[in-house]
N, C-alpha and C positions, 0 to 999 in steps of 0.2 A: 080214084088214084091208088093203084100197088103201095103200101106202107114201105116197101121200100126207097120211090120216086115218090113219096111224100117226107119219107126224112131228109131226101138231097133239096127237096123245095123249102123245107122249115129250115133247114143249114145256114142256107143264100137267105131265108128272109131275117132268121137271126143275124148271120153278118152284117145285113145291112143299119138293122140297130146297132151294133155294135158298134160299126164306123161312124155312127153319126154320135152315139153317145161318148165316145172317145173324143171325136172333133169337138165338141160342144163343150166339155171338159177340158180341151188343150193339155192332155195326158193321158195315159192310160196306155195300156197294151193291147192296140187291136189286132197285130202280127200272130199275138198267142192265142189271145181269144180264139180266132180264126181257124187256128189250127186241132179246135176243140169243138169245130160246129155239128159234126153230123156222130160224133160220139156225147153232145149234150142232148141233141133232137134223142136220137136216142134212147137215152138214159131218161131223161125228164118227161119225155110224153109218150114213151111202151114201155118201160122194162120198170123203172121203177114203182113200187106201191105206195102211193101217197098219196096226201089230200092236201094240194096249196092252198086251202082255205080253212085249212088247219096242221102246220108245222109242225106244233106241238103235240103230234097224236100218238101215244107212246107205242105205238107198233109199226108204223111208217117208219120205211125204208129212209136211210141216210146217204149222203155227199158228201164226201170229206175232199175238198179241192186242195191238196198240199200245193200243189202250182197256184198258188192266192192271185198271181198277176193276172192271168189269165181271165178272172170271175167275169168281165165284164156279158162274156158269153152267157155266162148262168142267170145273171141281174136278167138279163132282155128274153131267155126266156121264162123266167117264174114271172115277170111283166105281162108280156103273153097270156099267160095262165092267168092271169088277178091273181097270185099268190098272197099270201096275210103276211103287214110285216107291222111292225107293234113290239112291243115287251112280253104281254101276254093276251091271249085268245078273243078275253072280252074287251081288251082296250085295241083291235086289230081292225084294219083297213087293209085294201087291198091297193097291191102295188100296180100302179097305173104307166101306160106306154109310155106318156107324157113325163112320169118320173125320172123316166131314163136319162135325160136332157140336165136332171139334179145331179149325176155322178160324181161324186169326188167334194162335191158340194159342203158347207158346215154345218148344214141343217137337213141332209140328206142321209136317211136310212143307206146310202149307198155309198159306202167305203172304199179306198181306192182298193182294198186288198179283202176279204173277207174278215168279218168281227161283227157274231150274232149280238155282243152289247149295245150296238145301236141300234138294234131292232130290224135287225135281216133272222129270223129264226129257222129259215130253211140250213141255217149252217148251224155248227154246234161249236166251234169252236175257231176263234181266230188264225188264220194261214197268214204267210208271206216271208217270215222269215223261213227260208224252205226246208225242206227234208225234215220237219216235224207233223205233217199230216197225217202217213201212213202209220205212225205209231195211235193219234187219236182215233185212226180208223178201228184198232186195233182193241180200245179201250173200251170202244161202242159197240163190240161183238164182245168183248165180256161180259160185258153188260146183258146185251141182249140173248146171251148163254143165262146168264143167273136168272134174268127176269122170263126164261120162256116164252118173248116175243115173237121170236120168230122173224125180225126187221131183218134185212140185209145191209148191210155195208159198202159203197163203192167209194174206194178213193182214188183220184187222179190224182196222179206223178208225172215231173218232167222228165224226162232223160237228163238234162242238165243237174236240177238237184239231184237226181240217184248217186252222185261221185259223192253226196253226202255219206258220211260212215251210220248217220243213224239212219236212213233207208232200210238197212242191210240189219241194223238190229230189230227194226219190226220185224221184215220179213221173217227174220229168221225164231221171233215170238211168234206169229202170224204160225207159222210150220210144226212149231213146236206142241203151240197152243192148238194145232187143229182148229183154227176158226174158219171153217170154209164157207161161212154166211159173210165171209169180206171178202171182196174184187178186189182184186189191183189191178189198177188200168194206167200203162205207161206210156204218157204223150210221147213219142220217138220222132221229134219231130227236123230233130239232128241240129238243133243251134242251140246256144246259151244266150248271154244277152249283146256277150263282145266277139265272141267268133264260133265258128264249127263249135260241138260238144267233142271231146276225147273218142278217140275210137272203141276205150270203153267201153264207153255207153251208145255205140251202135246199136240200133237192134237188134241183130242177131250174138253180139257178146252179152248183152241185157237177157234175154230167152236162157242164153247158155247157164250165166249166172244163178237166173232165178230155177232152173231146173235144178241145179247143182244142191241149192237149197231143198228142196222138195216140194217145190210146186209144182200143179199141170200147168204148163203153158198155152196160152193159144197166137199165134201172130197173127197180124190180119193188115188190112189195107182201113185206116182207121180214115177213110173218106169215100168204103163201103158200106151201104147201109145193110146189105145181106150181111156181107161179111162180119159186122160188128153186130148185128142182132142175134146170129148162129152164136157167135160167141158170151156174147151176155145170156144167154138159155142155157150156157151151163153152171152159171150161179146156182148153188144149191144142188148143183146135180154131181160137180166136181167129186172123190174120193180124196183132194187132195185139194188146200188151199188154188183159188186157180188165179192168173196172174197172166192179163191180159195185152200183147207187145204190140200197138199199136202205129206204124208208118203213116207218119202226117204230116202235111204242108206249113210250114208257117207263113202262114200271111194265104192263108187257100181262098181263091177267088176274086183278089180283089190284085189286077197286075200291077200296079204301082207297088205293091207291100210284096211283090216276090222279086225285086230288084237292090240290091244292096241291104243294108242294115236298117232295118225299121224298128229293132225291139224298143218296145218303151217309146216311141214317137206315133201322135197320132196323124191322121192325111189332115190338109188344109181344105177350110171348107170349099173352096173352087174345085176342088178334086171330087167329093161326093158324090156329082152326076157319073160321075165316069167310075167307080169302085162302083156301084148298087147296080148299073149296066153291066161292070162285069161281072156281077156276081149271079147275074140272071144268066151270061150267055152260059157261064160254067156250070151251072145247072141244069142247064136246059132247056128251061121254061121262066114264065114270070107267072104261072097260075099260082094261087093261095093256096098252101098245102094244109091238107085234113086229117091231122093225126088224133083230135078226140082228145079229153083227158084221162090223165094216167090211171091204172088200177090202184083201187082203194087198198088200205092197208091189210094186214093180213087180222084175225078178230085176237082182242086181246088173249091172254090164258086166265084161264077158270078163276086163278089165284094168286092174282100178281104178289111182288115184293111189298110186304110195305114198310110208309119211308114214315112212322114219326117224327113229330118235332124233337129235339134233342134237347129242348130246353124243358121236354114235361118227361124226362127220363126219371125211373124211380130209384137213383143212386143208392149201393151199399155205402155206406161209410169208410172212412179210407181205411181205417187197419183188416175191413171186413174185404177190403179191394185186394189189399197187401196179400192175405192168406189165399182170395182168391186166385191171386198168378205164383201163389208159392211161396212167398216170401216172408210167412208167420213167424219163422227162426231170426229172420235177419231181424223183421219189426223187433221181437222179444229183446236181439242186443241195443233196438235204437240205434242202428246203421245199415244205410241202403245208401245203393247209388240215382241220381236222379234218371236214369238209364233202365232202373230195374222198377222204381217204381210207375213208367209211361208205360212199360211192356206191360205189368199187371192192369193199368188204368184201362188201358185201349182192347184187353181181353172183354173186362167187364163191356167194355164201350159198345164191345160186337155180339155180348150175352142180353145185353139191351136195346140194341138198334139193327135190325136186320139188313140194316143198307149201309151199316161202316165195311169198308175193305182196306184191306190194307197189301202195298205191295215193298219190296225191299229186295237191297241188291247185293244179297250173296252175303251179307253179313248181319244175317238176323238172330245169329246166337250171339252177337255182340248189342243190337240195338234193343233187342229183347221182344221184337216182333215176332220171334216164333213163339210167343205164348198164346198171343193171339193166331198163329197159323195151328197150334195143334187144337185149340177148341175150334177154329171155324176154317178149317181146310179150304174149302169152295170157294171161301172170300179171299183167302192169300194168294196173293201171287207172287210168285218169286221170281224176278225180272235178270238175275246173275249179273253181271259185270257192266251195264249198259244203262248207265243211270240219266243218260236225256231219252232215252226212249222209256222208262219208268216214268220220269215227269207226263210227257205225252199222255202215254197211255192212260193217266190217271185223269188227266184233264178231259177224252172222250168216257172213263167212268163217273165221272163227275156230271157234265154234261146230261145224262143217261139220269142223273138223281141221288147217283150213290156217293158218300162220303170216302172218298180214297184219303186214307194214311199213309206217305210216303217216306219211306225208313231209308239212310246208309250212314256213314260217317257224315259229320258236316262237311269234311274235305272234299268228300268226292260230293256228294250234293253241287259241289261247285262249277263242275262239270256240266250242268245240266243247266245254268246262268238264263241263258235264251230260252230254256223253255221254262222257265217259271216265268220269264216278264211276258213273253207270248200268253203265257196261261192265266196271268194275270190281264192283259188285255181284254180275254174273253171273261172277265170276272171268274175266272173255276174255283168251286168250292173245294179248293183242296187245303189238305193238311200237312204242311213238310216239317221233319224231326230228324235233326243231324245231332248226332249222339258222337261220346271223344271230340269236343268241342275245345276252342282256346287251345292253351299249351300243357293240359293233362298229359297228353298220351306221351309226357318225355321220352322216354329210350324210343319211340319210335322212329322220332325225329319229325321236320317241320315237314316232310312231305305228307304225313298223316293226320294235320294237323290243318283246323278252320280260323284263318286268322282273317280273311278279310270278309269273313260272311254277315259279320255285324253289318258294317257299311253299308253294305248291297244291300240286303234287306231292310235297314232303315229308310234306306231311298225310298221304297214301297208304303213304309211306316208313314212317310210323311205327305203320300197321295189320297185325296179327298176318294172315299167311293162312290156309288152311283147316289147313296141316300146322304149324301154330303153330312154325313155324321161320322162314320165310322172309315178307319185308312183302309187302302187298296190291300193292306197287309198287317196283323198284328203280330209282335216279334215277341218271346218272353224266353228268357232266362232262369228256370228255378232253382233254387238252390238247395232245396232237400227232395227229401222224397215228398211229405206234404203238398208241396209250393208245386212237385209236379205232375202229383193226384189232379191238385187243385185246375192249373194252366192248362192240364189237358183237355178236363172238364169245358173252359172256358173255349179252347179250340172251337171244339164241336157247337155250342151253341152259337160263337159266329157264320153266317154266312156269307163266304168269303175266304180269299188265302189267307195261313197261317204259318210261321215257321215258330220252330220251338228250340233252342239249346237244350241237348243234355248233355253231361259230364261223365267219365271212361269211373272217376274213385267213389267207394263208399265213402259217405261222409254222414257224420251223428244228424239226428233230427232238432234243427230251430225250430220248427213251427208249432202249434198245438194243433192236433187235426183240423178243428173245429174253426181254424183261423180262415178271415175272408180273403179273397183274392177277389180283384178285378182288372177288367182292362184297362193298362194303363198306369197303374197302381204304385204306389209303393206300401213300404214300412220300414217304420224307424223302429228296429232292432234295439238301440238304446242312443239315450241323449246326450247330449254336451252341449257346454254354452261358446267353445273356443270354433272348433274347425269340425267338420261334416266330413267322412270317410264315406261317399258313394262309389257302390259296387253290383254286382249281380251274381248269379252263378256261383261256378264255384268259390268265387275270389270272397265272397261273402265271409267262406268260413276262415280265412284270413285276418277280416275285421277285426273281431273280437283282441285277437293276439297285437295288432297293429293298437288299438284302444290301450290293451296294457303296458306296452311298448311308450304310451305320450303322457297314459297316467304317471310313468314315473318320473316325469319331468311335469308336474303336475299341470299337464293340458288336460282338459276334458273333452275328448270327441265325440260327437254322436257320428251312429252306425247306419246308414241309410240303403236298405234292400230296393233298388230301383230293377224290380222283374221281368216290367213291361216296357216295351215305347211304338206310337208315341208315349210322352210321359204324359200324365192330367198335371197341368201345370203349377195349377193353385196347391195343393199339397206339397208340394215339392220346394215351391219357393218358400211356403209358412216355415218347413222343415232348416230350410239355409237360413233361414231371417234368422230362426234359433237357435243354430249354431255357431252365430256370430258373424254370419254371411261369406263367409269363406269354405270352400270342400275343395277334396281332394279325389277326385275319379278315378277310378280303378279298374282295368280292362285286360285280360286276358290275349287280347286280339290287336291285330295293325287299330290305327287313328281310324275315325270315322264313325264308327259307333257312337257307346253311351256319353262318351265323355262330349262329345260334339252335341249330342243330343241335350245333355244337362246345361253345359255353354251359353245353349241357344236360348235357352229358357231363362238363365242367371241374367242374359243381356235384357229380358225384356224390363228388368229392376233396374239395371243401371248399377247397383251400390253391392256387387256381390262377386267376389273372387273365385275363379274357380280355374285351378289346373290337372291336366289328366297325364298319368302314369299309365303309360299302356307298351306292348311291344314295339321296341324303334328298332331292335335287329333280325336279324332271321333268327330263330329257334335251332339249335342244333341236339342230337340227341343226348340224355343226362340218364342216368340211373332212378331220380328222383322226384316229385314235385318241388323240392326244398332246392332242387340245385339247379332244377330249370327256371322255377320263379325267378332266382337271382341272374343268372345270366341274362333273363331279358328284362333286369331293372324292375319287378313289381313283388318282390319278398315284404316281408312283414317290416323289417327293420327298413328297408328303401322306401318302403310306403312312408313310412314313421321319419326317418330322417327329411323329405319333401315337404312334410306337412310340419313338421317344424321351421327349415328352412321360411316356406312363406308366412309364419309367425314371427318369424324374426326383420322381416320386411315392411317396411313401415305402408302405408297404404297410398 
């Protein structure tokens, strides 16, 4: 049988799994799938280099399905194949026909949407919420630029999500970057879920688009098997990122699903007989098609990357870090920002680890990621204004093995919300650090300013990870430079996402270098037996002044540096029991953060008071830290007035 009439025969026979694994499930998108059968035949059994009985093979070629709904197509055929599906290589089994019937299942490798954490490893990174694929396509070709693999890249796109704005910021990374070992292949299959797609995203304004970009285009009839194999043979041959416009059916071969709206509904099982008949007459035949398995991956390079542990790194010492990024003069005054000392930390981080990267967006002479961009060029990438396609990207360098650092303000970090929980869905070992954190950057005003990113990121703080020890996310706040030697240090030895506060002003050194940090952690800064001042961050170096402020009403506070959250509880609570079981939280940012965090924890005593002081207005701009603080209610003297207040409250 012609390899061409062998992909229209593997098409109809993948559909026909499709539709039944969908029926079987009472969900799923068979409509979409469908419209992806003879560009997965395809892809999966000639053009790609791969070994489905081993995923994990670091020079096989990659699948980035940004269309996640669609997957059911892909499931049936890596089924097909025996494809490996496990955690890792030697704990792996092969995905059997019979599995298919598991879909959507809660004990089932098979997800409604793609997400390699439950042990599908053919995919690298979780899809479904859309228009973030093409950026981790994106990240997988950096990758596979550093490491001299030599893999290619193919991601599927819908025409529907391409009206996403970050589509258009890959691509236009994709172009810039010259990554022409990544495909883009655009299902044009002309529907969304609720009607027509925008004329837009017709095909022929999609082409026009991406040319305008600087891609080679190719269109084709994406339910030709000529047509779509001519075109995947110029993977790798392209001059120019190439970016495949593909016309296709939704709902192809099965007539019931090409009659009104099907997205998202699967056929009733009475229906089955009558879709796998038509799916045979549309193809032509009901013979077994023989396309052979795929080409093996392409042979490693002589000398890959390598990826130490980060926990057996042979660290300088922090002031020997300090002089390393420059900042010998500042150390000598005993004032840095915690902004200045993460850019020195993360230099050394990439003078020791040859697989940290780090990318940032357009404000690296602010976050201090270009100290690490001028020692290790190759590894920075600088992503300009476009900070969900930065998250992305970093989650396909991730995936790949390497340690991405992801730099901007914490403001705009915000921006980028969905793809850190996506990214966190596929567990990515990434590192995010929003720098001008809280209400620092006064004169700028509140638009430049991270006031609800505590919150969101504690959400994550408080999800169990896969080793039900450690959270989905560790958060930390430092407050000098030390505390953000230290916190950065602790990043890296996590694996797993991390976000980190840092802060826009110098501020003197609390710490003594040599001081511990962990995750989690606190310190008591200094004691009291009346009321507990917890804070973080910058608001720390507040403390002290707020303490002198109660001494003279002879209160005695203790000062509690809570860094980390989650918090480790038992410390924390010993620390309020000795303060006379009442604190005062102190937050730079909207509610929801630390002060809810310490709360929760005060509640599990029963006998301990605790109110938080945090921003209740909007931030407007000030000249000063002294005149911003006060406007949103958390100055030294308002701190101090509060904590007297609930002193003079009987309990």
């Amino acid at each position: 049988m012609p390899p061409t009439q062998a992909i229209q025969r593997k098409a109809a026979e993948l559909g026909k799994l499709v539709v039944r694994m969908t029926t079987a499930a009472s969900s799923g998108h068979p409509s979409s799938a469908l419209s992806l059968a003879h560009l997965t035949a395809a892809l999966m059994y000639r053009q790609m280099r791969y070994d489905p009985a081993n995923p994990w093979h670091p020079a096989g070629d990659r699948l980035v399905l940004s269309e996640g709904h669609a997957v059911p197509i892909v499931y049936a055929a890596y089924a097909d194949l025996g494809g490996a599906v496990g955690h890792d290589y030697h704990g792996a089994r092969k995905l059997q026909l019979a599995d298919l019937d598991g879909l959507r299942a809660r004990d089932s490798v098979l997800d409604g949407h793609p997400n390699p954490a439950e042990g599908f490893p053919f995919f690298d990174a979780a899809t479904g919420s859309l228009g973030q694929g093409l950026s981790v396509a994106a990240g997988l070709g950096l990758a596979a630029r550093l490491d001299g693999s030599g893999r290619r890249i193919y991601a599927i796109v819908g025409d529907g999500e391409s009206r996403e704005g970050q589509i258009w910021e890959a691509v236009d990374f994709i172009v810039e970057r010259q990554l022409t070992d990544v495909c883009m292949i655009f299902n044009a299959n002309g529907h969304g879920q609720a009607a027509a797609v925008s004329l837009q995203q017709y095909p022929e304004r999609l082409a026009a688009k991406l040319r305008a970009f600087g891609c080679e285009v190719v269109e084709i009839d994406g339910h030709d098997a000529g047509q779509i194999e001519a075109a995947l043979d110029r993977v790798g041959q392209a001059e120019q990122p190439l970016a495949i416009v593909a016309r296709t059916v939704k709902g192809w071969g099965v007539d019931a699903l090409l009659k009104g709206n099907w997205h998202g509904k699967p056929l009733n099982p009475k229906d089955l007989e009558a879709a796998c008949a038509s799916l045979d007459r549309t193809a032509g035949s009901s013979d077994t098609a023989e396309l052979g398995r795929p080409p093996q991956p392409p042979a490693l390079p002589a000398k890959p990357i390598a990826r130490p542990d980060p926990r057996s790194a042979d660290w300088p010492a922090f002031g020997d870090t300090m002089v390393a990024g420059g900042f010998g003069a500042a150390l000598g005054k005993g004032k840095l920002a915690t902004r200045q000392a993460y850019g020195a930390t993360l230099k050394v981080a990439g003078d020791l680890l040859p697989h940290v990267v780090a990318l940032d967006g357009d404000v690296s002479n602010s976050t201090f990621a270009e100290i690490f961009g001028a020692a290790h060029s190759e590894r920075f990438f600088e992503c300009k204004i476009a900070e969900q396609n930065m998250v992305s990207v970093a989650a396909g360098l991730a995936a790949a093995g390497f340690i991405p650092f992801v730099n901007s303000f914490a403001k705009f970090i915000a921006r980028a919300y969905d793809q850190v929980e996506l990214a966190n869905i596929s567990r990515a070992n990434i590192k995010l650090v929003g720098s001008h954190a809280g209400i620092t950057p006064c004169s700028d005003g509140p638009s430049q300013m991270a006031l609800a990113d505590m919150a969101f990121f504690r959400a994550f703080a408080g999800v169990r990870g896969d080793d039900r020890e450690s959270p989905l996310c560790w958060v930390y706040q430092p407050a000098d430079a030390v505390a953000a030697y230290h916190c950065t240090r602790l990043m890296l030895a996590h694996q797993g996402m991390c976000y980190m506060r840092t802060h826009r002003p110098a501020v003197p050194l609390l710490y003594k270098p040599d001081t511990t940090f962990e995750p989690g952690g606190i310190h008591v800064l200094a004691t009291g037996a009346d009321i507990a001042i917890v804070t973080a961050g910058y608001l720390v170096h507040l403390g002290h002044t707020v303490r002198e402020l109660l001494g003279r009403q002879n209160i005695h506070a203790a000062l509690i540096d809570a860094y980390s959250f989650p918090i480790n509880a038992e410390p924390l609570l010993d620390a309020l029991q000795r303060a006379g079981r009442r604190a005062v939280v102190v937050e730079d940012n909207y509610a929801g953060g630390l002060g809810a965090a310490v709360a929760e924890i005060a509640a599990r005593s029963g006998d301990i008071e605790v109110h938080t002081l945090c921003c209740e207005r909007i931030p407007k701009s000030a000249r000063a830290e002294a005149e911003e603080l006060e406007y949103c209610g958390v100055s030294p003297a308002q701190i101090a007035d509060h904590a007297l207040a609930m002193l003079r409250r009987p309990r």
